[in-house]
Steps between C-alpha positions, in 0.01 A plus 500: 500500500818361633700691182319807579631530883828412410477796255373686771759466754787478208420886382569696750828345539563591147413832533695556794786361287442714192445803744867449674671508173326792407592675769904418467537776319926534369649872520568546097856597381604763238841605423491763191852611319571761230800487297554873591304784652515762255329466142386736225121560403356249226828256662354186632554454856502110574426357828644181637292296719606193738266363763130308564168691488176505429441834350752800395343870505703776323509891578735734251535773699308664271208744575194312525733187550668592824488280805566838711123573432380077472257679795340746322622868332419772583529852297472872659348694269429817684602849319621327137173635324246322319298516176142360383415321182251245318299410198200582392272370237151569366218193477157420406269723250439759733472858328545752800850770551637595772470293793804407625725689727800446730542639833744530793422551909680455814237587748214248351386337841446187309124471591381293191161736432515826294443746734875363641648586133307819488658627860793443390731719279630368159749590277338479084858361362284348154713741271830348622423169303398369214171256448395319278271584175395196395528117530885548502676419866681835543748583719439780696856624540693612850370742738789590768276488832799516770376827606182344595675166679636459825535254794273743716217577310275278272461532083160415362453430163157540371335457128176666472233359269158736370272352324241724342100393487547248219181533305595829411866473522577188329618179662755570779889362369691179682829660592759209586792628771795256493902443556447813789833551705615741754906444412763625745748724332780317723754295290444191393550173686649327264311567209205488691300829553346555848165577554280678717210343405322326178183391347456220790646641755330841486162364649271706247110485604223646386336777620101546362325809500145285499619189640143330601294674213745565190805338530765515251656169352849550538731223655800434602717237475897394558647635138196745414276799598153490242312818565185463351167733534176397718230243311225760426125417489369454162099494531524287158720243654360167513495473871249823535267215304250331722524227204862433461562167561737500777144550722351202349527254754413233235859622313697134400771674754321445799426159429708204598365276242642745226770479278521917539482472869742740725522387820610829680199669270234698731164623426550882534241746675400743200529803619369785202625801343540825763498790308559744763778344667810700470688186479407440173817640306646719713825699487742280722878586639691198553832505689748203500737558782808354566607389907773794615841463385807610686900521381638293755662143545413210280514137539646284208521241683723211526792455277447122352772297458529270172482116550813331324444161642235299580370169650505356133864585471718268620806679445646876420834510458510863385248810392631733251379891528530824309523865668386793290589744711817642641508477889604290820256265564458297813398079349294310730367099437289381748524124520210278672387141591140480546254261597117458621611620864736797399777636352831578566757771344863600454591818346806549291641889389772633282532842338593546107560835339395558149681767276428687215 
């Protein structure tokens, strides 16, 4: 008991102690030196360190590596023009033709039902590309939209989907949309195209012309668009079966005790065959419908700096970098000493040019 209070009374003062010398935090020093300022592309520029840090950050200058935009860059794309693309592909063992269109709006109100898309007026631009015939991922080629762009007013971009009455028309066809991008014609950033908007980023949802009674079974997802027809009612599927064993509440799934038991498994309510509903296998018009897009600023981001040194680096004498590019470009290291309560920072700049 006696070693326990001592322990008692002993930590705090050891904390204390541990949390002053945290807390004396040292400014770092960095000192960088170049044997000259002006080098040739593919030359190896050299940098000469001298000085105590924790960590060493290093910007080129270059785009996408400048500490002018270490806060975020931003792009004005208004008025460069913009064109659409993606890839299209066919799936499943579907037999039906013709179901897949591509369509343009500005003046969709966004509403989510299909009397929205149907009040709205849309441009048929299905001609302009090229989909897919089969299994093959196709690309669908360029269509030059900047016409139909503009910081003012929105674009839609809308693929409709038919599918027929399948018992007489054959299975409806899995159409896969992927690799979509609304590119701005600007110049590059870099190498680095700009865009407008793509498969992510253009918020496609689905619009159902029988959402409660015939749905369709598309989804969407982060890389892909699958269109896919509306589950029809077969009255020779099992489930029309007052006998199927999914009703059998004596089933080995239900039960605990079983080897076959599923524990999210449910008796379902049998519910027979309708034959005069019109839900059946009806002839359904599915819309998926992309948020609007406008041709105005983007956000890249920050610029990241690369990390040269570490806290499992002792020392860096020196840091040895190429230019590919011709250019004057403004060198920043960022050199830090860190701890558990903060962080402190010195910045150090020089400027290089690079020639041909």
């Amino acid at each position: 008991m006696q070693y326990k209070f001592i322990w008692l009374i002993s930590l705090p003062l050891v904390m204390a102690a541990c949390s002053e010398k945290l807390g004396d935090l040292e400014e770092p020093s960095l000192e960088v030196k170049v044997e000259k300022t002006s080098f040739k592309v593919d030359e190896p520029v050299v940098f000469t360190f001298s000085g105590t840090q924790t960590s060493i950050s290093f910007y080129s200058g270059e785009v996408f590596n400048d500490y002018a935009f270490k806060d975020g860059r931003t792009v004005e794309l208004a008025g460069q023009g913009a064109t659409l693309d993606f890839f299209s592909q066919l799936a499943g063992t579907g037999t039906q033709t013709g179901q897949l269109s591509v369509w343009l709006s500005d003046n969709y109100n966004g509403g989510g039902d299909l009397a929205s898309v149907k009040a709205a007026a849309w441009t048929d631009v299905t001609n302009s590309f090229t989909l897919a015939t089969g299994t093959a991922n196709v690309a669908s080629g360029k269509l030059d939209i900047s016409s139909r762009v503009s910081k003012n007013k929105p674009l839609y971009i809308g693929f409709k989907y038919i599918t027929k009455p399948q018992a007489t028309n054959g299975l409806a066809r899995v159409w896969w949309i992927q690799s979509l991008a609304v590119r701005s014609k600007a110049e590059l950033l870099g190498e680095k195209e700009l865009l407008l908007a793509d498969q992510e980023s253009a918020g496609f949802r689905t619009i159902n012309q029988f959402p409660a009674d015939a749905p369709s079974l598309t989804t969407i997802n982060a890389t892909r668009i699958t269109l896919a027809g509306n589950k029809y009612k077969d009255p020779l599927d099992s489930i029309y079966n007052p006998a199927y064993s999914i009703y059998d509440p004596k089933n080995p799934i239900y039960d605990p005790k079983s080897p076959s038991y599923q524990p999210t498994a449910k008796v379902p309510v049998f519910v027979p065959y309708d034959p005069n509903s019109p839900y059946n296998d009806p002839e359904t018009e599915t819309w998926v419908i992309s948020r609007p897009i406008y041709e105005d600023k983007v956000n890249l981001g920050p610029d990241r700096a690369v990390s040269i040194k570490g806290i499992n680096t002792d020392v860096l004498d020196n840091y040895t970098y190429t230019y590919k590019t011709p250019g004057t470009y403004k060198v920043y290291f960022v050199a830090s000493n860190h701890n558990i309560d903060g962080a402190k920072t010195v910045v150090r700049q020089l400027e290089l040019t690079i020639t041909p």
